[in-house]
C-alpha positions in Angstrom: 0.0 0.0 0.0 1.6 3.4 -1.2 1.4 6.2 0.8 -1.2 8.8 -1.0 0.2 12.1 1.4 4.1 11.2 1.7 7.0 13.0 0.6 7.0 11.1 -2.6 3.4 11.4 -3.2 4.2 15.4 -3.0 7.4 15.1 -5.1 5.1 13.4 -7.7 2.2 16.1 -7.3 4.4 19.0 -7.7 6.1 17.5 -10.8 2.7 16.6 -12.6 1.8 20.7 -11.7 5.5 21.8 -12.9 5.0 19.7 -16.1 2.1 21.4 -16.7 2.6 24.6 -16.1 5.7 23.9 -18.5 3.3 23.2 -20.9 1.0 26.4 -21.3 4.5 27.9 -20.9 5.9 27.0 -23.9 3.0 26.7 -26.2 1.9 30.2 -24.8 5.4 31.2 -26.5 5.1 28.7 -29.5 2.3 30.6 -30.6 3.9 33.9 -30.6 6.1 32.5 -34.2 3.5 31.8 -36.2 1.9 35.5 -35.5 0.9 36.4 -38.9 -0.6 32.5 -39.7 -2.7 32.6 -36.7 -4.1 36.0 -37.1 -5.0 34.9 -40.8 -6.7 31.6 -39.7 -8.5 33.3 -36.8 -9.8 36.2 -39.2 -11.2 34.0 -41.5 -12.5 31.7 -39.0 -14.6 34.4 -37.6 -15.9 35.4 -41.0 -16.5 32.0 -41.8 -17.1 28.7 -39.9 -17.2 31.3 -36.6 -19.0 33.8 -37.7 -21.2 32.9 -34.9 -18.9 34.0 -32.6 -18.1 37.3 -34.4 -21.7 38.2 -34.2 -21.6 37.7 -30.9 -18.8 39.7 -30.0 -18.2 42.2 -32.8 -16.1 44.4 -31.2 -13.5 41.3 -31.0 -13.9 40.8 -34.4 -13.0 43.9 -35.4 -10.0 43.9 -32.8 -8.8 40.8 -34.5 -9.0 41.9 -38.0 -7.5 45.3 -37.3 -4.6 43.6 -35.6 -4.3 41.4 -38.8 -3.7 44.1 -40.4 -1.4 45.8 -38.3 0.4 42.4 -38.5 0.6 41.3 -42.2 1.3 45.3 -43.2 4.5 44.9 -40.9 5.1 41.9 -42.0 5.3 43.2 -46.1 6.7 46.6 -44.6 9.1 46.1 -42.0 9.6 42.2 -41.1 12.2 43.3 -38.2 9.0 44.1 -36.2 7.9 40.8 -35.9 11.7 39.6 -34.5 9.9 41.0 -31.3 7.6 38.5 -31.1 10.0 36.1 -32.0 12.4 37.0 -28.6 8.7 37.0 -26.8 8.5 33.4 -27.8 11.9 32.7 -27.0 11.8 34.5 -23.3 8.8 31.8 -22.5 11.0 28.6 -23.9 13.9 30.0 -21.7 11.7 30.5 -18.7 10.3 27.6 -19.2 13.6 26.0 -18.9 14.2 27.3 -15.6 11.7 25.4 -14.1 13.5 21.9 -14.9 15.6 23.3 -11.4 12.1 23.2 -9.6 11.4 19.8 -11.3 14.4 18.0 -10.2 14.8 19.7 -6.5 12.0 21.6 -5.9 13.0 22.8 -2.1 16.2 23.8 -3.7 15.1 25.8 -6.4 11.7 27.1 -5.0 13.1 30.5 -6.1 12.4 29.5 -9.7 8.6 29.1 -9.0 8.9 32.4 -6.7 10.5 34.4 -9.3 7.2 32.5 -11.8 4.8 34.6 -9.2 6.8 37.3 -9.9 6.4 37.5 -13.4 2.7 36.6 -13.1 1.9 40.0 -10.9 4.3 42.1 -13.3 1.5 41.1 -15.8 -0.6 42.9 -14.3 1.0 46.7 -14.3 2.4 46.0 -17.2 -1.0 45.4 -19.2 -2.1 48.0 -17.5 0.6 50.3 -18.3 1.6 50.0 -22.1 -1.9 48.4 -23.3 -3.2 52.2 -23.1 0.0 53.7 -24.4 0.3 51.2 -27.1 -3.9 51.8 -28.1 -5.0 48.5 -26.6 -8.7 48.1 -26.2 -9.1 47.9 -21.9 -10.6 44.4 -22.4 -7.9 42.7 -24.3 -5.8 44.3 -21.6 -8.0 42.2 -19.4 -7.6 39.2 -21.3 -3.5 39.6 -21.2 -4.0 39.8 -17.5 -5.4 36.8 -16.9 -2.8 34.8 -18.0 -0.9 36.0 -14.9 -3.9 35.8 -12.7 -4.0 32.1 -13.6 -0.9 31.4 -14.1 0.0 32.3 -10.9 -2.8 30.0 -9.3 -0.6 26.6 -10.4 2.8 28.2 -9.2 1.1 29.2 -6.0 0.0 26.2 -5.7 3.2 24.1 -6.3 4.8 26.5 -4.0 2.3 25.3 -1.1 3.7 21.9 -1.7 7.3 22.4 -1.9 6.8 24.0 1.9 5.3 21.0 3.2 7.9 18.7 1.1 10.4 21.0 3.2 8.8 20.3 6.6 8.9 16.8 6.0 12.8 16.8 4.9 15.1 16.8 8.1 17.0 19.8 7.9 20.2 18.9 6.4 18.5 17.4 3.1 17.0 21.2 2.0 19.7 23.4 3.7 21.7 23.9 0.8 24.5 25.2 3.0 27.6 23.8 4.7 
């Protein structure tokens, strides 16, 4: 019989968490390549097969085709725009690298899944900050919030864990010092 609330029971818990958060980490920055792709598919989606949706929400539909636009004229115009996305997507595959230190010793390394919260609040002033500068509707602002609100549910989460996988270490197996 296993032990369903033991330290490796926790190890395992915070792993499947870390994987996961891993995941929407890295195809939240995969996505950020194919910029001008997406923005095409979507476009036509909502004029066609998701019109639906477009009806629904017009003034996203709009959003979306204006920023298509905005896109696919930088794109023709001035391509070294987009290499900003490009280092966007590359910043969330390098984070997301970071958090194979959590994986492997997650008591050690719980400043990786700190410094995750951290970047999850900063979401918050920045959105709020350069989405008005930059002529950002206020609810797509919103939107680009969330993904810190609930990205930082997971990491605080996981960070619970690694506390009480700390408590249950004796003291020289976390101490990290001589």
């Amino acid at each position: 019989m296993s032990d369903t609330n033991g330290p490796r029971a926790l190890l395992k818990r915070i792993r499947v968490w870390l994987i996961l958060f891993v995941v929407c980490l890295v195809l939240s920055g995969a996505t950020a390549f194919p910029l001008v792709t997406e923005l095409r598919l979507l476009d036509s989606a909502l004029t066609g097969w998701a019109a639906p949706a477009a009806e629904a929400l017009p003034r996203l539909a709009e959003w979306i085709h204006r920023v298509r636009g905005g896109v696919e004229g930088a794109d023709a115009e001035a391509p070294y725009l987009l290499y900003g996305t490009d280092w966007l997507a590359f910043a969330h595959l390098v984070i997301a690298v970071a958090f194979y230190g959590p994986y492997r010793d997650p008591v050690r390394n719980i400043w990786v899944v700190e410094f995750g919260m951290i970047a999850c609040v900063g979401i918050v002033p920045l959105a709020l900050i350069c989405g008005p500068v930059r002529g950002i509707p206020f609810w797509w602002s919103v939107i680009d919030m969330s993904f810190g609100v609930i990205g930082i549910l997971p990491l605080l989460h996981v960070r619970r864990m690694i506390k009480r996988l700390e408590a249950d270490q004796p003291e020289t197996a976390h101490s990290g010092r001589p």
